[in-house]
C-alpha positions as CSV (number, residue, x, y, z in Angstrom):
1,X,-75.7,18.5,-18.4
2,X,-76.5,21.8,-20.5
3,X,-76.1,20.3,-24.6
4,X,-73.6,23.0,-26.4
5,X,-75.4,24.8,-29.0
6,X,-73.3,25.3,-32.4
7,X,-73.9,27.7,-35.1
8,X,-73.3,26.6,-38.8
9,X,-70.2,27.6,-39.2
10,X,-68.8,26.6,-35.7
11,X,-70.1,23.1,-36.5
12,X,-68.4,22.9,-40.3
13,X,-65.0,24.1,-38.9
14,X,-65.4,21.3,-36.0
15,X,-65.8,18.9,-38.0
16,X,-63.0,20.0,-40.3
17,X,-60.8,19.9,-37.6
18,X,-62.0,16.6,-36.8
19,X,-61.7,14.9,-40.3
20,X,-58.1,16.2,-40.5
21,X,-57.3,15.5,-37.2
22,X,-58.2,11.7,-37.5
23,X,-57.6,10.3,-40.8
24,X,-54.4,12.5,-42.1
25,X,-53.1,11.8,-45.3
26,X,-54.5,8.6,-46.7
27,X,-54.0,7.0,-50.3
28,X,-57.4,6.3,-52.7
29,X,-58.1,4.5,-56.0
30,X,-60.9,5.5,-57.8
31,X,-61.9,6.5,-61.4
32,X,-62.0,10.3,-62.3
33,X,-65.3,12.0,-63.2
34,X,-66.8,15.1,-63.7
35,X,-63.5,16.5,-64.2
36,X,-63.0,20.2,-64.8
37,X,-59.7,23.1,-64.3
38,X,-60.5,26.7,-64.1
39,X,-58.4,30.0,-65.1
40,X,-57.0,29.3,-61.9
41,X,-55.2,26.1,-62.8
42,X,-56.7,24.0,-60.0
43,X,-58.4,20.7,-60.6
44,X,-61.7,20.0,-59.5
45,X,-63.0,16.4,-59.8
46,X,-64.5,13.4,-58.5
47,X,-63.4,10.0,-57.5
48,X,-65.8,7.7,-57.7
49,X,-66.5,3.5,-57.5
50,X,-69.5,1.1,-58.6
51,X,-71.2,2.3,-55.2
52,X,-70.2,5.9,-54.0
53,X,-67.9,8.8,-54.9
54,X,-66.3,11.6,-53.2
55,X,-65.3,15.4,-54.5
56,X,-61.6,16.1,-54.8
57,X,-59.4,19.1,-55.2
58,X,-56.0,19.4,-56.5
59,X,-54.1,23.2,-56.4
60,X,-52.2,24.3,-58.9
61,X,-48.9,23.8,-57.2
62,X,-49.5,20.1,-57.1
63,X,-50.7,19.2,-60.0
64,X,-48.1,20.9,-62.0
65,X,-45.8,18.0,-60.9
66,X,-48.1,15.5,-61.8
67,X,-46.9,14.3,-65.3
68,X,-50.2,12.9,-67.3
69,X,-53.5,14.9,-68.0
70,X,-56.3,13.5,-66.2
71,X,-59.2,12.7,-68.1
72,X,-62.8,11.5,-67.1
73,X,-63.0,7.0,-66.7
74,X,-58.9,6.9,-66.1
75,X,-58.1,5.0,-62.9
76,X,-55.7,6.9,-60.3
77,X,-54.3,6.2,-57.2
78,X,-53.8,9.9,-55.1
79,X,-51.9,11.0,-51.8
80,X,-54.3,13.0,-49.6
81,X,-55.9,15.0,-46.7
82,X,-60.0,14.6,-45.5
83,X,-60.9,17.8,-45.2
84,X,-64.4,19.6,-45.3
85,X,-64.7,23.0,-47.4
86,X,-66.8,25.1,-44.9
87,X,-68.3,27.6,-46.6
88,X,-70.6,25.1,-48.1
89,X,-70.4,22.5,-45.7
90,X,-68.9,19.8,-48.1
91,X,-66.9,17.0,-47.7
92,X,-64.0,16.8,-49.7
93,X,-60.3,15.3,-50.2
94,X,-57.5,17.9,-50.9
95,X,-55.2,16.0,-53.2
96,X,-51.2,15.9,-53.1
97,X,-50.1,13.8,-55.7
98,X,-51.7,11.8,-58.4
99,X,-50.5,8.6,-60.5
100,X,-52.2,6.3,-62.9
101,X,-53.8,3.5,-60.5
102,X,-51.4,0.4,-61.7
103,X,-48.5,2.2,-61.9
104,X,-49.1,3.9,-58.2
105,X,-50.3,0.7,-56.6
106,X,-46.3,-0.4,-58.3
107,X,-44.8,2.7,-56.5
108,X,-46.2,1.9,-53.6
109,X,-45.1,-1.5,-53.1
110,X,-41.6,-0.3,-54.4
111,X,-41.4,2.5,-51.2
112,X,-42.7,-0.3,-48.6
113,X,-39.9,-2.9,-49.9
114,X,-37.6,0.0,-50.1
115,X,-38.3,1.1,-46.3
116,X,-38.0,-2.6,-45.4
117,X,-35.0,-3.4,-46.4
118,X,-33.5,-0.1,-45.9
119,X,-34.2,-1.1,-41.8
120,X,-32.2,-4.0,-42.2
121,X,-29.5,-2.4,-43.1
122,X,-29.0,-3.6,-47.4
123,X,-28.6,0.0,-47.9
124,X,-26.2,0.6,-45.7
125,X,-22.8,2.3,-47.2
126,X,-20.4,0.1,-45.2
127,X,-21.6,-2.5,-46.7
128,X,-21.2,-2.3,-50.0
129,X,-17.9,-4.3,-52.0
130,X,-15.1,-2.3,-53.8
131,X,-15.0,-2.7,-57.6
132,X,-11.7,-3.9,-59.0
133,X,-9.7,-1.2,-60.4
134,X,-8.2,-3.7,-63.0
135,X,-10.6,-6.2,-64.0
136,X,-9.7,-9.6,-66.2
137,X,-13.4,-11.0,-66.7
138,X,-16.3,-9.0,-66.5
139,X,-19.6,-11.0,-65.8
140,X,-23.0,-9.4,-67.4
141,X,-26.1,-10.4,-66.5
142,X,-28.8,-9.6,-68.9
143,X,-31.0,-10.4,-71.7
144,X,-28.7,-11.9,-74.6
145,X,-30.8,-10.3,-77.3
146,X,-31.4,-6.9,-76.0
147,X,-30.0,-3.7,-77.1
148,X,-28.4,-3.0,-73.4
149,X,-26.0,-6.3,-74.1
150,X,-24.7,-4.5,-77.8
151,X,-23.8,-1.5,-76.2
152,X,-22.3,-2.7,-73.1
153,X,-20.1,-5.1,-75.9
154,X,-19.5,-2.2,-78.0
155,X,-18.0,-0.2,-75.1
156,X,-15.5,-3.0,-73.8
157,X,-14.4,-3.8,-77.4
158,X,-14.2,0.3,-78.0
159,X,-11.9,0.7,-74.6
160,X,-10.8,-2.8,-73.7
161,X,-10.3,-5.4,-76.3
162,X,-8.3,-8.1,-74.4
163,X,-11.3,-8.0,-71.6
164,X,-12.7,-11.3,-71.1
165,X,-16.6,-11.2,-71.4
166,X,-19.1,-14.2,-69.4
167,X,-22.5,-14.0,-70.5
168,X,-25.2,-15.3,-68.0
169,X,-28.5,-14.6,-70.0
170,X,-32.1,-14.1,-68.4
171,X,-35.0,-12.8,-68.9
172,X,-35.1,-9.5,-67.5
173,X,-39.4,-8.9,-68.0
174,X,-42.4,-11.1,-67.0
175,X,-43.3,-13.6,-64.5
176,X,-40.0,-15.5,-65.4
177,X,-37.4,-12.9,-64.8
178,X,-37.2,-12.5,-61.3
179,X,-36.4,-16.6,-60.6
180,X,-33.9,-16.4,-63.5
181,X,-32.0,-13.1,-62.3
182,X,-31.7,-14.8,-59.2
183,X,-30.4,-18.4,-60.6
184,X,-28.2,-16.3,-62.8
185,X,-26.6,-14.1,-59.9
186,X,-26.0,-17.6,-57.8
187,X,-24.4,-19.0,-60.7
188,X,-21.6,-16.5,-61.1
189,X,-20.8,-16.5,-57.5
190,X,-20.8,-20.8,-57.5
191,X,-18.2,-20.4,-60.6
192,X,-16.3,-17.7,-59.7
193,X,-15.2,-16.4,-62.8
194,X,-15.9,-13.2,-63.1
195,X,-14.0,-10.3,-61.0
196,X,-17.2,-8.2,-61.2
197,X,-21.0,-8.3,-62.3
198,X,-23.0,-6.2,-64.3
199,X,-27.1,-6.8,-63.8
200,X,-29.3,-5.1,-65.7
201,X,-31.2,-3.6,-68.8
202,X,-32.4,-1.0,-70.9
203,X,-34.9,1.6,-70.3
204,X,-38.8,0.8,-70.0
205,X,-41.6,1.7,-67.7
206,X,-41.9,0.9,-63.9
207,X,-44.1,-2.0,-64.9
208,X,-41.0,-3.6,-67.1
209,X,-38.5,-2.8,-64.9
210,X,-40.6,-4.6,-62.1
211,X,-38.5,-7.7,-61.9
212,X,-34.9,-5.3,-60.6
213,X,-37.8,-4.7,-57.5
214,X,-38.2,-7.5,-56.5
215,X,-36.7,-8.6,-52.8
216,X,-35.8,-12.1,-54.1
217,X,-33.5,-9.8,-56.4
218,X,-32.2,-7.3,-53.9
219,X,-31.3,-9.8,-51.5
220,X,-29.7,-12.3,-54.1
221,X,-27.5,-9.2,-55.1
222,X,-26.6,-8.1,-51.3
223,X,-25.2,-11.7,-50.6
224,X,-23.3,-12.1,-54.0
225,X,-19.7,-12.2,-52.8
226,X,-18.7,-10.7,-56.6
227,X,-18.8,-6.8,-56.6
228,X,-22.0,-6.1,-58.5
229,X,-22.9,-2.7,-60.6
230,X,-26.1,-2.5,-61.0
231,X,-27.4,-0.5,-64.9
232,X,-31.2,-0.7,-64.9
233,X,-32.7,1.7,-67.8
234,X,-31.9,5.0,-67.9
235,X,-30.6,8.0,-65.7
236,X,-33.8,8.5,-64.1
237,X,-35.2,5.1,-63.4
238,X,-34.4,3.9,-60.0
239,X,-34.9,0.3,-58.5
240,X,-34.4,-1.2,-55.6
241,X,-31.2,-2.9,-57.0
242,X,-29.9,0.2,-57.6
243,X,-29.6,1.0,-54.2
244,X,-28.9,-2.5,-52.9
245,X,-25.9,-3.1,-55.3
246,X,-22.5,-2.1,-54.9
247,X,-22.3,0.8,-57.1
248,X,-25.2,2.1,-59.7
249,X,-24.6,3.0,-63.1
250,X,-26.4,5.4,-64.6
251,X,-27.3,2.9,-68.3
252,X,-25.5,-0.3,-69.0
253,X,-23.0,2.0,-71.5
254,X,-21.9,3.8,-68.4
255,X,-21.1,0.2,-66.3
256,X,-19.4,-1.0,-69.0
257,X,-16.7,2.3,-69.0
258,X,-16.8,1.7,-64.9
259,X,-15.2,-1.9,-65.0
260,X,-13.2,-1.7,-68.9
261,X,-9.5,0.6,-69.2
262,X,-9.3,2.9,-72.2
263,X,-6.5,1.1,-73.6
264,X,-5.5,4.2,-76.2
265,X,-5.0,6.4,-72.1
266,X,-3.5,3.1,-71.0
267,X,-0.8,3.6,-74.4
268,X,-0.4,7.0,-73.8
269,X,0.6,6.6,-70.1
270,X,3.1,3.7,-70.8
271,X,4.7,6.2,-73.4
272,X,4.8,8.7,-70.7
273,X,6.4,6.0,-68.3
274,X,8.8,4.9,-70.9
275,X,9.7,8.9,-72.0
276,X,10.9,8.9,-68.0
277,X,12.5,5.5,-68.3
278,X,14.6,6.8,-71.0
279,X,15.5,9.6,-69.3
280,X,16.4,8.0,-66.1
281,X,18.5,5.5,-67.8
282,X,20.0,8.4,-69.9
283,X,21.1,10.3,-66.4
284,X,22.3,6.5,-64.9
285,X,24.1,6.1,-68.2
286,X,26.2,9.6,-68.3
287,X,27.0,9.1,-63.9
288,X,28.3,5.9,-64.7
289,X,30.4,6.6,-66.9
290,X,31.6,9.7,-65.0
291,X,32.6,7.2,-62.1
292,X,34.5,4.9,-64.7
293,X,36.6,7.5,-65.5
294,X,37.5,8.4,-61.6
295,X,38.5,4.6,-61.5
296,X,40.7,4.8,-64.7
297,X,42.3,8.1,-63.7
298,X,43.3,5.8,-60.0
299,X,44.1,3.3,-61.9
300,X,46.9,5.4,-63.6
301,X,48.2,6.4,-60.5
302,X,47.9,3.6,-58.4
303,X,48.5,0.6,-61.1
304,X,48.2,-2.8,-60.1
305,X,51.2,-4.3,-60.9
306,X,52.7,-2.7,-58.0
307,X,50.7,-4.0,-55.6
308,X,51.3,-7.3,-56.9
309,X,54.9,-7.2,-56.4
310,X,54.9,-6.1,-53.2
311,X,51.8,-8.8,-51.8
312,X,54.1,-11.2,-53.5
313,X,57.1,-10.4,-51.7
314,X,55.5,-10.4,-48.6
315,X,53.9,-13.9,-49.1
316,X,57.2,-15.6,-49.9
317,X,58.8,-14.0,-46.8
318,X,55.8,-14.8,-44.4
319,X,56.3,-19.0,-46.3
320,X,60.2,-19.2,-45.2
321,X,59.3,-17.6,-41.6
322,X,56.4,-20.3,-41.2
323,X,58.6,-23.2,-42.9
324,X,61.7,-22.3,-40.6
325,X,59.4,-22.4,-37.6
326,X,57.8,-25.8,-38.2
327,X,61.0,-27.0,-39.1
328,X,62.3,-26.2,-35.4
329,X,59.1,-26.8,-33.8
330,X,58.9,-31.2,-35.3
331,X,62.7,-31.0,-34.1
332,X,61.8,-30.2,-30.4
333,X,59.1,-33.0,-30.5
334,X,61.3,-35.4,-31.8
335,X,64.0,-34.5,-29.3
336,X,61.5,-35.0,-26.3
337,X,59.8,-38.4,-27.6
338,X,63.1,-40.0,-28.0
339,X,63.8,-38.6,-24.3
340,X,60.4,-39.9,-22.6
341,X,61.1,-43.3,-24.7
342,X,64.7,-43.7,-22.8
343,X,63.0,-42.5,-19.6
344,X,60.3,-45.3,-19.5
345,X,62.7,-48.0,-20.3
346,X,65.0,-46.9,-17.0
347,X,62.0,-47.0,-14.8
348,X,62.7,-49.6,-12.1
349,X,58.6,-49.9,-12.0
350,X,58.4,-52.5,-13.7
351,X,59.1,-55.1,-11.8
352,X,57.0,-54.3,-8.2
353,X,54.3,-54.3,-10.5
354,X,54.8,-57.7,-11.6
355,X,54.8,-59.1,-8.4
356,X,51.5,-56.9,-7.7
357,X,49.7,-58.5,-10.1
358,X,50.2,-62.4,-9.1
359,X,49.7,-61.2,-5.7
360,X,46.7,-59.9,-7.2
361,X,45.2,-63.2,-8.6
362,X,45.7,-65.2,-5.8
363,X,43.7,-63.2,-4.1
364,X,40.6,-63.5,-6.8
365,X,41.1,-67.0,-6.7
366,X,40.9,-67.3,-2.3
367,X,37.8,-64.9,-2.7
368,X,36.1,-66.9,-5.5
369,X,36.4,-70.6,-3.3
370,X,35.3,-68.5,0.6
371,X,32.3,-67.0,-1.5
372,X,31.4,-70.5,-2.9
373,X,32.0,-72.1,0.8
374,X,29.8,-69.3,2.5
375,X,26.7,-69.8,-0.7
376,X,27.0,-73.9,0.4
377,X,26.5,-72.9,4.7
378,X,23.6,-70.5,4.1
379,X,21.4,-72.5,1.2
380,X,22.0,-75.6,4.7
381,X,20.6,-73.1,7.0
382,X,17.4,-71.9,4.3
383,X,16.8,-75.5,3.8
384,X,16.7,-75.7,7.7
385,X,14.4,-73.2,8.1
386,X,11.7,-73.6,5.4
387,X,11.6,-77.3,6.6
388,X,10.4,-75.7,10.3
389,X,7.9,-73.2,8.2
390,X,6.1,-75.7,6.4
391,X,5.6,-77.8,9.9
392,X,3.7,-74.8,11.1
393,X,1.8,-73.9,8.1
394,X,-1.8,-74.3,8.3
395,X,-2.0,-75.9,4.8
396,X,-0.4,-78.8,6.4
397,X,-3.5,-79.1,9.0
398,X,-6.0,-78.6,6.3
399,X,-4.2,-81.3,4.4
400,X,-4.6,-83.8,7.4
401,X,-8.5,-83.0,7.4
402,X,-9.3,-79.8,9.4
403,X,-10.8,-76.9,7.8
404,X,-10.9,-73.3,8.9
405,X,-13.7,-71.4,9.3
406,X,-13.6,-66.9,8.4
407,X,-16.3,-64.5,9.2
408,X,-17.9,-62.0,6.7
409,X,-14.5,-60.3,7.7
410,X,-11.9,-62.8,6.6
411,X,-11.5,-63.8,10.5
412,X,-11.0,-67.1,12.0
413,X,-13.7,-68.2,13.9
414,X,-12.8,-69.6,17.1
415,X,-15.7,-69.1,19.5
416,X,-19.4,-70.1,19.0
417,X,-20.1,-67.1,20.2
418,X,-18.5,-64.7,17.8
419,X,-21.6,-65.7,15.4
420,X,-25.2,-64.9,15.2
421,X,-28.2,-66.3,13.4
422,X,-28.1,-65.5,9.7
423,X,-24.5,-65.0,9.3
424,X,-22.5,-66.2,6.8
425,X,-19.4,-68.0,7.4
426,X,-16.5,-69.3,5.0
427,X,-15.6,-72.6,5.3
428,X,-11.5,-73.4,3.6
429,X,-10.6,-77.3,3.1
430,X,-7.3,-78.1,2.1
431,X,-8.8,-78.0,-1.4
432,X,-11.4,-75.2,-2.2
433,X,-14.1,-73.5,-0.2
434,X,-17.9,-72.9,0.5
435,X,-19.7,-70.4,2.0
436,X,-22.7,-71.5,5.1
437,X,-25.7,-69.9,6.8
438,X,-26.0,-70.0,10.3
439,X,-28.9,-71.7,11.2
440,X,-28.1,-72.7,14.8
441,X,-25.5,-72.2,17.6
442,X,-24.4,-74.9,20.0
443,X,-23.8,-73.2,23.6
444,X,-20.0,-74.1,25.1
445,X,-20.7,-77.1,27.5
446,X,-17.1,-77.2,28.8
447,X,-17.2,-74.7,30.9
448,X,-20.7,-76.5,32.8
């Protein structure tokens, strides 16, 4: 195998290639030394630990976004690329972006939690709860002695005096505010008194605001079945509840305006509404009485009175035509009743009929005494026969002392030779019944 041969600069752009190639952009804490920016407005510097250290550029177009002045012993955490400068062969990290070390190590954790719960979907728009156009009780969710609670106050009483405030005060900085947030959140949504939420507090740095980062926070906020606005610090801090809650407000003034009503634009629109009311009731007001006056001008012409006379001089003619015609009508049925009524006393009926009827109970009497005779003859002949029944009932030969003896089958036993060894065989008395074993079978001598 021939070994390539390299020449210097053939090896320091391989191995550039390499570092880039493999590593990529990487993150790095270390404290700054020998830190130093020429005419050209790039920084040069080290990065450095209690065992080793490694030289680090930063080009002017970068650094001009980072906003602090680095200075020698400060700890930073920096975004960037392994790379090798090849003219003189040495090894080197090209910096992107540069952050004090606590506060990065805090931006980092806040873009891993934000991709995370981004993926599951906390984010997502069509998730989010509509706020309440009209709103009764506003909930808040905040420190009760901090400067964002005053002005959100200020603003409702400014715009919306008759708005019902609930208080649910927490801690919103330290090791305590996270759990509290949380318990605070759960508590409006178990009482349900509030038609929407407002969590959050004034301005601060990322460290202060750390608590609205939290996932405990984001997810106690995404399962809240109130409509929450979240109005942490100022325009230009972001948290994760910011993007988890239903709408974001820009500071805690702003959410307050978001849920209140200017009542004075509230006045002036129900004066506008009432300036048309007016005028509508004006215009109903002069066609009404436009229409009354049609009806009075009929009226003239077409009075009453006359209409009366006439509807009254048709009823009483319609009451003499109706009383003439039930009078004739109950004279025609009386005429007819009293006719049937000498009919049915002339009909010679009368008397067949008579004579049909005593005909008719001597009969019932003959057919009561044959049906009393013909009972007598046939309870003689039963008698007769259950008297020959019970003579040939078995019962009556078990009662003289025989018994009957059944296979496993119910069967009478009449022949020896219907058993085997080992069967069982029911024996019936004239009282009761037991059950036997064959043990032994007696052959039929009468035929020998």
């Amino acid at each position: 195998m021939q070994n390539t041969i390299y020449s210097v600069s053939q090896l320091n752009q391989t191995a550039r290639l390499l570092l880039e190639g493999q590593l990529g952009h990487i993150w790095l804490t270390g404290e700054i030394s020998n830190f130093s920016q020429p005419v050209s407005g790039h920084w040069y510097l080290s990065l450095k630990d209690e065992n080793a250290q490694l030289r680090c550029a930063m080009f002017r177009m970068k650094n001009s976004r980072v906003g602090f002045r680095p200075q020698n012993g400060m700890q930073v955490l920096v975004r960037g690329t392994v790379s090798l400068y090849e003219p003189r062969g040495d090894y080197q990290l090209i910096i992107d972006s540069m952050q004090p070390a606590g506060d990065g190590l805090l931006q980092q954790q806040f873009e891993q939690l934000k991709q995370k719960l981004a993926a599951e979907g906390l984010f997502a728009q069509q998730l989010k709860k509509p706020i309440p156009h009209f709103n009764r009780r506003i909930g808040i969710v905040t420190s009760k002695s901090g400067a964002a609670l005053q002005d959100i106050l200020q603003v409702l009483q400014r715009r919306d005096p008759s708005l019902e405030v609930v208080i649910y005060p927490t801690q919103v900085q330290g090791k305590d505010a996270t759990a509290e947030i949380v318990q605070m959140i759960e508590l409006a949504n178990i009482r349900q008194e509030a038609d929407v939420l407002i969590v959050g507090r004034g301005g601060g740095s990322l460290e202060d605001l750390w608590c609205f980062n939290e996932e405990t926070v984001a997810r106690a906020i995404f399962a809240s079945q109130i409509p929450i606005i979240s109005a942490v610090g100022h325009e230009t801090d972001v948290t994760i509840a910011d993007f988890v809650a239903d709408l974001r407000a820009p500071t805690p003034s702003a959410a307050a305006e978001m849920v209140s009503r200017d009542h004075k634009e509230l006045l002036q629109r129900l004066q506008y509404s009432l300036q048309h009311l007016e005028m509508a009731f004006d215009r109903l007001y002069s066609c009404q009485q436009q229409r009354l006056e049609r009806l009075r001008l009929r009226l003239a012409n077409q009075h009453p009175s006359k209409q009366l006379a006439f509807q009254r001089q048709q009823s009483a003619q319609l009451l003499w035509r109706l009383k003439q015609a039930l009078t004739k009508q109950l004279d025609r049925n009386i005429n007819r009743h009293a006719n049937l009524q000498q009919r049915l006393q002339q009909n010679p009926l009368r008397y067949p009929i008579g004579q049909r009827q005593q005909h008719l109970q001597q009969w019932k009497v003959r057919l009561a005494t044959a049906i009393e005779k013909n009972m007598s003859v046939k309870q003689y002949q039963f008698s007769g026969v259950c008297a020959k029944l019970n003579s040939l009932s078995p019962l009556n030969v078990l009662a003289r002392g025989y018994s009957i003896s059944q296979n496993a089958q119910g069967k009478a036993i009449v022949d020896s030779r219907q058993l085997c060894l080992g069967d069982n065989i029911t024996t019936r008395f004239s009282r009761g019944a037991v059950v036997s074993r064959v043990i032994d079978i007696s052959p039929d001598t009468s035929d020998a």
